[in-house]
C-alpha positions as MATLAB code, in Angstrom:
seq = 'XXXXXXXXXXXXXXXXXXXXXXXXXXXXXXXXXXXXXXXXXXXXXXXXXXXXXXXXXXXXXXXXXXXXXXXXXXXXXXXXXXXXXXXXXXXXXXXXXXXXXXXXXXXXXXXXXXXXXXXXXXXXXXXXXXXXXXXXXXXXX';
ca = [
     -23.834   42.549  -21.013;
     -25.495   39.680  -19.246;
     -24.657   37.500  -22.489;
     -21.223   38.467  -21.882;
     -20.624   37.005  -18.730;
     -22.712   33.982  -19.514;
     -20.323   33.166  -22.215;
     -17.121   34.097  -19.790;
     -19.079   31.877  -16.898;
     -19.404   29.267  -19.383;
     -15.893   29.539  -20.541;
     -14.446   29.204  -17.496;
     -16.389   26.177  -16.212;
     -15.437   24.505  -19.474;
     -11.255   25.357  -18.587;
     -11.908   24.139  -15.682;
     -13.580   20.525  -16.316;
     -10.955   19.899  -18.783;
      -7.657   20.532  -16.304;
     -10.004   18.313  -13.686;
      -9.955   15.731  -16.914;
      -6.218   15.678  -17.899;
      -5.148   16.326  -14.088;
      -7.267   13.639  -12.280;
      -4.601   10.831  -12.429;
      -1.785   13.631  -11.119;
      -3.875   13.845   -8.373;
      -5.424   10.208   -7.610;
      -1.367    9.586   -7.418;
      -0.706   12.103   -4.998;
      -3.876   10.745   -3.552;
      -2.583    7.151   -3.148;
      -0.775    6.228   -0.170;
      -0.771    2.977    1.691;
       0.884    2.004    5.287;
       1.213   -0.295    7.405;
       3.095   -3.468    8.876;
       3.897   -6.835    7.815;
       4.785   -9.683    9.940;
       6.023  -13.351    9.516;
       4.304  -16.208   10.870;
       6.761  -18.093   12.933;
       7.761  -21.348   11.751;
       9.266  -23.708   13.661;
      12.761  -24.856   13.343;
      13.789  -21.232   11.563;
      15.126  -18.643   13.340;
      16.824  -16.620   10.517;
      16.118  -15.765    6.956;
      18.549  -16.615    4.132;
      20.252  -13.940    2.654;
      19.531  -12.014   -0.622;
      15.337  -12.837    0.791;
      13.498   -9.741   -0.910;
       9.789   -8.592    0.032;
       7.322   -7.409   -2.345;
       4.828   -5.695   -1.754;
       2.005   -5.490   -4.650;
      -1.118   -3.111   -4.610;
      -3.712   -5.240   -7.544;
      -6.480   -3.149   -8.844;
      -9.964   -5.089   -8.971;
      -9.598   -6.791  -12.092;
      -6.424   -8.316  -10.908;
      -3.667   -5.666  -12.176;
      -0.720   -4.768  -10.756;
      -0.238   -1.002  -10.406;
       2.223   -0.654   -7.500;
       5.219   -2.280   -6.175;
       7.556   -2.206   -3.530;
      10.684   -4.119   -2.996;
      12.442   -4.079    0.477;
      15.991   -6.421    0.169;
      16.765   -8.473    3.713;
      13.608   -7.215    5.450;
      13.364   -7.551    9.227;
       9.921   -8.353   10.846;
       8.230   -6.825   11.590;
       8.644   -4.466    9.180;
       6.877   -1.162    8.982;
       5.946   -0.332    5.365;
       4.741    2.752    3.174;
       3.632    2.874   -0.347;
       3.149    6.354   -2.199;
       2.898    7.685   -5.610;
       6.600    6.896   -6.586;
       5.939    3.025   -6.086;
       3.339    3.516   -8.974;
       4.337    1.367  -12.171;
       1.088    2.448  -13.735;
      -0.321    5.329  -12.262;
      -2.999    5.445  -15.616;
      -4.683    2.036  -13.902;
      -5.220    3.707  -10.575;
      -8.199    2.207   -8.921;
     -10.595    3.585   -6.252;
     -10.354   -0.212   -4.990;
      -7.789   -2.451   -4.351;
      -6.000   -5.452   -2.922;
      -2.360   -5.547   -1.027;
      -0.133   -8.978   -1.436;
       2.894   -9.892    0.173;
       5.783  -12.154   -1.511;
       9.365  -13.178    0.602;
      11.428  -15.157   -1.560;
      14.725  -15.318   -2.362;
      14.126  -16.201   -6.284;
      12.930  -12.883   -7.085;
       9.587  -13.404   -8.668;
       6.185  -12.780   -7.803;
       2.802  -13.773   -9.017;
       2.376  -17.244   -7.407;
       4.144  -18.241   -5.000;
       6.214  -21.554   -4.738;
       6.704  -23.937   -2.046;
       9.008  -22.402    0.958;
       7.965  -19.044    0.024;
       5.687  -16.634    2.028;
       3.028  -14.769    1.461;
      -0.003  -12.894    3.089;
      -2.731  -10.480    1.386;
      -5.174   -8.331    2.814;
      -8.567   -9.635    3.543;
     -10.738   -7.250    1.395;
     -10.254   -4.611   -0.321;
      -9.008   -1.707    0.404;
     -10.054    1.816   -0.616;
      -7.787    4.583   -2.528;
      -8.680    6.612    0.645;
      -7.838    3.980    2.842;
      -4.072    4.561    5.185;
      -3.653    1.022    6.556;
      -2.998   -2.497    5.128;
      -1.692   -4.942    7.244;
      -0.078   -7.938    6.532;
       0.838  -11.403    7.757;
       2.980  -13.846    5.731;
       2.259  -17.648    5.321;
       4.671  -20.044    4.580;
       3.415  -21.761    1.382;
       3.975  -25.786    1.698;
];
């Protein structure tokens, strides 16, 4: 009898550390969730943004990797932002650490940005836990 429930007991913990296995990254994504505002530096001599300007936002794992984005066209500063699970492009590389960067260009791209662009990053990093990353954009000369 006692062997009985040992082996049930056992059974059970097993189940359970594999769906904690295969369902970790379902939850770390549910888990993630960023907020927080970004604002522009003023520069002198322009009042208004051209149009078509586009904002990304990019959450970088430790090693450098982007894992989230989010795009806001014609942002107005400053702009309250959120990031959640659905701005995950891949969820898999979820880190427990991580880094928030700001782009506003009007080319589209982001990685490094060019001269006349803007861009601002958080200080340290940030943890998965973490609710706030606030931003402020540079003008890159």
């Amino acid at each position: 009898m006692l062997l009985k429930k040992r082996f049930y007991l056992s059974l059970l913990l097993a189940v359970c550390a594999a769906a904690a296995w295969f369902l970790s990254p379902y939850l770390l994504r549910a888990a993630f969730s960023v907020s927080g505002t970004v604002e522009l530096e003023p520069v002198p001599g322009q009042k208004v943004l051209k149009s078509n300007t586009m904002l990304f936002i990019v959450a970088r794992g430790e090693a450098g990797v982007p894992f989230a984005v989010l795009k806001i066209i014609n942002p107005s500063f400053p702009l309250q932002y959120s990031m959640d699970g659905s701005d995950l492009i891949l969820p898999e590389l979820l880190p427990l650490r991580f880094r928030l960067e700001a782009f506003l260009n009007t080319h589209g791209e982001i990685g490094v940005p060019r001269p006349g662009d803007f861009y601002g990053a958080t200080g340290g990093d940030l943890l998965l836990i973490s609710k706030a990353g606030d931003l402020l954009l540079h003008k890159k000369e």
